[in-house]
ROMI-74874 format. One record per atom (N, C-alpha, C): x, y, z. Coordinates in steps of 0.02 Angstrom, whole numbers, padded with zeros to 5 digits, always signed. Layout:
# residues N
XYZ
...
This chain:
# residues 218
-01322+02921+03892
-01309+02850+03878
-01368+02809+03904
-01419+02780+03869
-01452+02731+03888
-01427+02672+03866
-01434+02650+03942
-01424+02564+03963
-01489+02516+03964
-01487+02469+03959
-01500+02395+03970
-01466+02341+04011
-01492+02326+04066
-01440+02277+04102
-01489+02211+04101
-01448+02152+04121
-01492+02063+04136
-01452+02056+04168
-01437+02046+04217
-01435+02000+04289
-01477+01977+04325
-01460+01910+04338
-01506+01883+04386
-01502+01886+04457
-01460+01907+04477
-01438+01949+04570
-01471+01977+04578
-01524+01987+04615
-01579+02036+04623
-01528+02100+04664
-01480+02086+04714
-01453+02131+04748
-01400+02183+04704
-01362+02128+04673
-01302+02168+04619
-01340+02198+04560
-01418+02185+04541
-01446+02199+04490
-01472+02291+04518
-01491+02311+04565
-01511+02351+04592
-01465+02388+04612
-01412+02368+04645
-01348+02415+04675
-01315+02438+04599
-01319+02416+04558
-01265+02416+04498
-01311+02481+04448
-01396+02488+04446
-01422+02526+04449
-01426+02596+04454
-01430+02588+04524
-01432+02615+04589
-01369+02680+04561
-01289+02651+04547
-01250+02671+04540
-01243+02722+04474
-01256+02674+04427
-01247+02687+04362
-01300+02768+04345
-01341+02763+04392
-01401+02819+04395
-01369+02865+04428
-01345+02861+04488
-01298+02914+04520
-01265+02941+04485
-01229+02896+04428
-01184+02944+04394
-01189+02979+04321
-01272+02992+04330
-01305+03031+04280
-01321+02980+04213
-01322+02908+04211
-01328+02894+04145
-01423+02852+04158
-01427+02831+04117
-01509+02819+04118
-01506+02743+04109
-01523+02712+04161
-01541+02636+04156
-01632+02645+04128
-01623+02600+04073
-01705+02618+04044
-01720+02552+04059
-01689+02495+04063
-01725+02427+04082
-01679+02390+04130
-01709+02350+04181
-01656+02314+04213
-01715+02230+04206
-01662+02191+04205
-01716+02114+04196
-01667+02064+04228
-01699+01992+04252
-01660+01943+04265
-01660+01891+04227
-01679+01893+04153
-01661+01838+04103
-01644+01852+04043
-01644+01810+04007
-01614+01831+03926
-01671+01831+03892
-01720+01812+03892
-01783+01819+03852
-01803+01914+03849
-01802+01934+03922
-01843+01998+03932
-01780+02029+03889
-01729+02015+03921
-01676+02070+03906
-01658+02095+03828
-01700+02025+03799
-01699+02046+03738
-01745+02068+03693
-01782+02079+03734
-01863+02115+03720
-01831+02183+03737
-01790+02191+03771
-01786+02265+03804
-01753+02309+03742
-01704+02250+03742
-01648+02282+03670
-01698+02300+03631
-01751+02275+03608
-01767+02285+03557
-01846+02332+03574
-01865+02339+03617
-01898+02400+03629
-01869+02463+03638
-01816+02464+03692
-01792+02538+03682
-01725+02549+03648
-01691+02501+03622
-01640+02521+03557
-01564+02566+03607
-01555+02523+03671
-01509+02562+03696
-01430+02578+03685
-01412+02629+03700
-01320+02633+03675
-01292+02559+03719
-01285+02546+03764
-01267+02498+03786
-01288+02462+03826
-01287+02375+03816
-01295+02335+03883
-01268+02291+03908
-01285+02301+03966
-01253+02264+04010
-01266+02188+04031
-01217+02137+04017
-01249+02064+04037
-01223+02027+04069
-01245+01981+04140
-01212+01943+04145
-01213+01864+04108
-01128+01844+04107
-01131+01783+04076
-01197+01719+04085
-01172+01704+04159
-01230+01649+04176
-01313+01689+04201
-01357+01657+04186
-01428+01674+04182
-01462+01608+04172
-01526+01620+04201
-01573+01565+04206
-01602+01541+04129
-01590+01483+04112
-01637+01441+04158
-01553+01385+04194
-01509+01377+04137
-01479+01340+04177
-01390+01363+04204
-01401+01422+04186
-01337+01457+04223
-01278+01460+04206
-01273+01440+04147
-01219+01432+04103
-01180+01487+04057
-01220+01470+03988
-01188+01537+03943
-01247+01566+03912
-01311+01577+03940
-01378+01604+03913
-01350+01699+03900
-01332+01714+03959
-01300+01783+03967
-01257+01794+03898
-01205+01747+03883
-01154+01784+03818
-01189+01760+03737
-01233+01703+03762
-01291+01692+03693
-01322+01761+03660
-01377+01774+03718
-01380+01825+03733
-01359+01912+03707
-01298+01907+03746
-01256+01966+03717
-01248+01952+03616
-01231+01891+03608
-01226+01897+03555
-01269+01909+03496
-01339+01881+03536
-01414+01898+03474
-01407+01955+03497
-01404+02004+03550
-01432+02068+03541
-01383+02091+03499
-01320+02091+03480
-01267+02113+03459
-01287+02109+03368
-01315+02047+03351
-01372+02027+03299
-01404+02079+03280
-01456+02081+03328
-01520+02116+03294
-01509+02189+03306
-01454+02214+03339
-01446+02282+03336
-01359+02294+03346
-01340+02303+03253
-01279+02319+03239
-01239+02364+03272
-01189+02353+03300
-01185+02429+03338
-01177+02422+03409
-01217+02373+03445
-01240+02421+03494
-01173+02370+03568
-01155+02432+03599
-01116+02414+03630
-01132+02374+03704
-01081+02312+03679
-01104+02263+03749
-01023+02254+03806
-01068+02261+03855
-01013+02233+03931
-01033+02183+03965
-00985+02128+03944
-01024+02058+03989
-00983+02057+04081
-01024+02050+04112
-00963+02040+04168
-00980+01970+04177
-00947+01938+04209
-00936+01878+04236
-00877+01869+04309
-00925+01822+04353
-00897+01821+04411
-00823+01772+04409
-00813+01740+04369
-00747+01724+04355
-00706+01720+04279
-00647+01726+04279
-00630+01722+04221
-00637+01642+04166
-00667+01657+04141
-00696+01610+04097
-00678+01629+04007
-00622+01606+03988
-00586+01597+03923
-00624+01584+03866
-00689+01540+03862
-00719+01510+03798
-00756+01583+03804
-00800+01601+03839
-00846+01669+03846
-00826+01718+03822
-00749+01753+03838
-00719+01796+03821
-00700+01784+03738
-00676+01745+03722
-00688+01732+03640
-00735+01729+03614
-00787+01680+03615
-00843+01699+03584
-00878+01775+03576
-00875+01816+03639
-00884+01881+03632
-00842+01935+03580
-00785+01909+03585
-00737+01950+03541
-00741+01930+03470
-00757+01868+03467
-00764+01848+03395
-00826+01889+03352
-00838+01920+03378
-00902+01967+03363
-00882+02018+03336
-00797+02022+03322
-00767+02094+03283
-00798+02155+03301
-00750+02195+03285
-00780+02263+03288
-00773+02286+03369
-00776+02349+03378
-00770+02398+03446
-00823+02383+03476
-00843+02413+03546
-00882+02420+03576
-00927+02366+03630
-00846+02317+03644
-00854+02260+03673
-00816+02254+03729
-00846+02245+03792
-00799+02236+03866
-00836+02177+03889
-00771+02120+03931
-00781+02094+03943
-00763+02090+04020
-00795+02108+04092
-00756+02134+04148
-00797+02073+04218
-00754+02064+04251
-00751+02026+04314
-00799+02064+04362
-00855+02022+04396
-00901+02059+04434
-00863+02120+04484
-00809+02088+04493
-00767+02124+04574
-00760+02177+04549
-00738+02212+04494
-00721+02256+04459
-00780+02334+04468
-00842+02291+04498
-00912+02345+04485
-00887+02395+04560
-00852+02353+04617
-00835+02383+04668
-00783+02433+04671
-00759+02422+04617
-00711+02487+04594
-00718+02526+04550
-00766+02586+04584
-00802+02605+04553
-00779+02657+04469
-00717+02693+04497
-00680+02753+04427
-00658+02668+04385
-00655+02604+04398
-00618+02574+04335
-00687+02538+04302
-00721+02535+04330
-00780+02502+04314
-00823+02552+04257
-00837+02622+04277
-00856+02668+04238
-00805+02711+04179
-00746+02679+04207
-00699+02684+04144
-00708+02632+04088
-00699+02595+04115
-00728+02546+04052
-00798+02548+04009
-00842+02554+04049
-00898+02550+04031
-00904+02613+03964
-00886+02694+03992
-00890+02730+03954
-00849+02708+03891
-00766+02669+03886
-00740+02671+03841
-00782+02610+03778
-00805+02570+03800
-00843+02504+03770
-00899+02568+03738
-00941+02606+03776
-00981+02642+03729
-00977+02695+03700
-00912+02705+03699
-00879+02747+03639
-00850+02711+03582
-00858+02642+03570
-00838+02606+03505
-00768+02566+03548
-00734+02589+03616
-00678+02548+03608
-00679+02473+03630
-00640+02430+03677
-00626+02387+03689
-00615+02376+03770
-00640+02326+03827
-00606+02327+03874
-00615+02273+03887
-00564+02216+03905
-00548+02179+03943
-00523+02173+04003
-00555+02154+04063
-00534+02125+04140
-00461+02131+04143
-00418+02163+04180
-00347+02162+04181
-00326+02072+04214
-00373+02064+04265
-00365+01988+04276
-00361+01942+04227
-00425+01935+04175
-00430+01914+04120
-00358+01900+04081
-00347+01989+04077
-00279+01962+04008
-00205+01939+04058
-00203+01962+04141
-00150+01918+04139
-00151+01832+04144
-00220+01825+04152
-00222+01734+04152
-00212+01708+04083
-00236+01740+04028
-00223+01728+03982
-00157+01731+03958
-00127+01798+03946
-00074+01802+03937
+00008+01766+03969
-00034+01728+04032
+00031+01713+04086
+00027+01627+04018
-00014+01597+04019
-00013+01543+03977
+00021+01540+03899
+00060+01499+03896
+00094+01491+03842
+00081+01421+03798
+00096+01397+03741
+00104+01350+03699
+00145+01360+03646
+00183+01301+03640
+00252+01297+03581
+00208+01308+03520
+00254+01363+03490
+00241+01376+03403
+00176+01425+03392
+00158+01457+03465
+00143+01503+03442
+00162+01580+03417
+00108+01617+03373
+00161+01653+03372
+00166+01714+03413
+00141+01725+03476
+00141+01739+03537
+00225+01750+03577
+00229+01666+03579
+00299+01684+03578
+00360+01713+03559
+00331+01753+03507
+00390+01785+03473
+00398+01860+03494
+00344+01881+03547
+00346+01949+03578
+00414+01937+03623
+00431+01995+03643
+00470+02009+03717
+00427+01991+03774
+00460+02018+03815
+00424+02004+03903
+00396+02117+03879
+00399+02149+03853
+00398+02202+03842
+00341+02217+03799
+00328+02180+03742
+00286+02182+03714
+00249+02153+03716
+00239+02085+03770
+00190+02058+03811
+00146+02103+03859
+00210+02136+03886
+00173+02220+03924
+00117+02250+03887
+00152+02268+03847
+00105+02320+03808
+00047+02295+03788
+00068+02233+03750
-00006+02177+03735
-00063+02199+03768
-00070+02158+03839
-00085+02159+03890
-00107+02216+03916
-00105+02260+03904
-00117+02357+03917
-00167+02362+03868
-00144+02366+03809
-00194+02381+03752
-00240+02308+03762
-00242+02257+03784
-00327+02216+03777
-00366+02269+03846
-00328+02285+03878
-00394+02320+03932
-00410+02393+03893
-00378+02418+03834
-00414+02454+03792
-00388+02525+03813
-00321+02538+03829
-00288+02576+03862
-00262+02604+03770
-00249+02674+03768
-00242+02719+03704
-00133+02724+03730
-00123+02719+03672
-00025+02728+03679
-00009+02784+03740
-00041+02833+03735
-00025+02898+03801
-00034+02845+03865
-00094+02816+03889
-00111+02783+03929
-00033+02717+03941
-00029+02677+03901
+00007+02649+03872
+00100+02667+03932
+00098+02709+03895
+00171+02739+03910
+00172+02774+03991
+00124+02792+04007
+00119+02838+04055
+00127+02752+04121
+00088+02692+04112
+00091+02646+04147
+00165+02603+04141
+00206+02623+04101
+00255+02592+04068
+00332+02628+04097
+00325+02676+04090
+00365+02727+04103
+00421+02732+04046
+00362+02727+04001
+00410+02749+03933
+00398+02798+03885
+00405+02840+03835
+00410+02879+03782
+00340+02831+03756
+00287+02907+03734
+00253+02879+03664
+00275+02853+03598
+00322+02862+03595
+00365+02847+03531
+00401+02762+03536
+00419+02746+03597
+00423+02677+03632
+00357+02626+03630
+00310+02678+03646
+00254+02615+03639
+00225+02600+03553
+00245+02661+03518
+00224+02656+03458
+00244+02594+03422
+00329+02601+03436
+00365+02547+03416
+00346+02476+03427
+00320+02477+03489
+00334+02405+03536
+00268+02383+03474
+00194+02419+03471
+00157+02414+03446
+00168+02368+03383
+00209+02430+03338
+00236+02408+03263
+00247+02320+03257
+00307+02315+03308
+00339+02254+03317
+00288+02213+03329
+00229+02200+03391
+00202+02150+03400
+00146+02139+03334
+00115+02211+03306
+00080+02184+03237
+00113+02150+03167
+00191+02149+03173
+00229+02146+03128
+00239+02029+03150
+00250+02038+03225
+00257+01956+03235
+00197+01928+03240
+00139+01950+03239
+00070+01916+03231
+00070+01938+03156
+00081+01957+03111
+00058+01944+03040
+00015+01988+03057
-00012+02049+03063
-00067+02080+03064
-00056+02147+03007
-00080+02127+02950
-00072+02188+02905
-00108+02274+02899
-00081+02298+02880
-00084+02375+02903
-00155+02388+02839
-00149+02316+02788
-00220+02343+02745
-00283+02303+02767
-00266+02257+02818
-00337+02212+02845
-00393+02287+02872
-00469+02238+02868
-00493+02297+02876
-00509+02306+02929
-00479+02249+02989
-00519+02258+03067
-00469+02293+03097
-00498+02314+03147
-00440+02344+03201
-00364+02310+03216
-00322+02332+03216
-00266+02276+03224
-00254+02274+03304
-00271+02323+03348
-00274+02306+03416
-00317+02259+03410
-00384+02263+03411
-00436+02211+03437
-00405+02146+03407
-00373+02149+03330
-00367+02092+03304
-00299+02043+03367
-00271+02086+03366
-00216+02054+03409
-00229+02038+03486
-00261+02042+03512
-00302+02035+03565
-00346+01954+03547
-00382+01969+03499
-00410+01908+03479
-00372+01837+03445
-00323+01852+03410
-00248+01807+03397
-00248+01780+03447
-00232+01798+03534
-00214+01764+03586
-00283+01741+03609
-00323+01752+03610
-00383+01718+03621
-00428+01652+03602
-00400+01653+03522
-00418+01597+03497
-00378+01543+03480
-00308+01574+03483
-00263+01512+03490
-00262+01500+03565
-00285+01519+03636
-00292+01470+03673
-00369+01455+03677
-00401+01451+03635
-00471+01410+03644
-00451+01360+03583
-00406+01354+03568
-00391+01304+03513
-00344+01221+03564
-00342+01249+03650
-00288+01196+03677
-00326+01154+03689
């Protein structure tokens, strides 16, 4: 797996490295802006990179800009934004980018290290991971008439499981229920979001993104 990382932490930029090399994968560029980082993408063509949101010059959203031209000029290629807090507009805009191979994870998360490299590997295998913090702030928020509301407190569970990109075995095993239970719960919540079985995007990711953009719509 060659990486690409941009952070501007000189300390977390190096320890995060540091790590990622320990555990046999190949950091081919590390940078602290969005200009280089996207010189990098596009010199060595890596399986995945790594970005943080805020970056110089003014610390804002250069990092998920960023993620998104490289995401541009090289179809495919799998991005993990972390960000030191949960930040809702960021996390949509990233997801609005369709398609697998997108994590969106909380700096704190790099300190733990088996969930941090769980994610990372699953984002560059085509799947999905979202911050478990992330989806319960999101998910704890409600608004009348959506159609959100029409889950259980059960299939809010599950929701919430599958945005951190967790597979039905995974699913059930955290649940303490039958694969055949989560299948269902599944059925049901694609059935109250309108999510059809002939659309051509993912209907996890899609449903994940349903709650995302109806609260960047408050």
């Amino acid at each position: 797996m060659r990486i690409v990382m941009a952070e501007d932490d000189a300390l977390l930029r190096e320890g995060l490295a540091m790590l990622l090399r320990a555990e046999g994968l190949d950091v081919v560029e590390t940078t602290d802006n969005p200009v280089t980082f996207l010189a990098a993408v596009d010199k060595h063509t890596p399986d995945v990179a790594i970005v943080d949101v805020r970056m110089p010059p003014t610390h804002t959203d250069e990092g998920i800009k960023a993620a998104v031209e490289a995401r541009t000029r090289q179809p495919g290629l799998a991005v993990l934004v972390l960000s030191a807090y949960v930040e809702q507009a960021f996390a949509t805009d990233l997801f609005t980018l369709g398609g697998g191979g997108l994590g969106y994870m909380l700096k704190e998360r790099v300190g733990r290290v088996e969930e941090f490299m769980t994610a990372l590997h699953r984002v560059a295998g085509g799947g999905t991971a979202i911050d478990p913090e992330v989806v319960a702030q999101l998910l704890t928020r409600t608004r009348p008439d959506s159609k959100l509301e029409r889950l259980s407190p059960r299939e809010r569970d599950v929701l919430a499981l599958m945005a951190e990109g967790l597979g039905n075995a995974a699913i059930a095993e955290k649940l303490f229920v039958t694969d055949g239970a989560v299948h269902k719960h599944i059925r049901s919540i694609f059935a109250k979001l309108e999510l059809s079985p002939d659309d051509q995007t993912d209907r996890r990711v899609a449903a994940v993104l349903h709650y995302l953009r109806d609260e960047a719509r408050r």
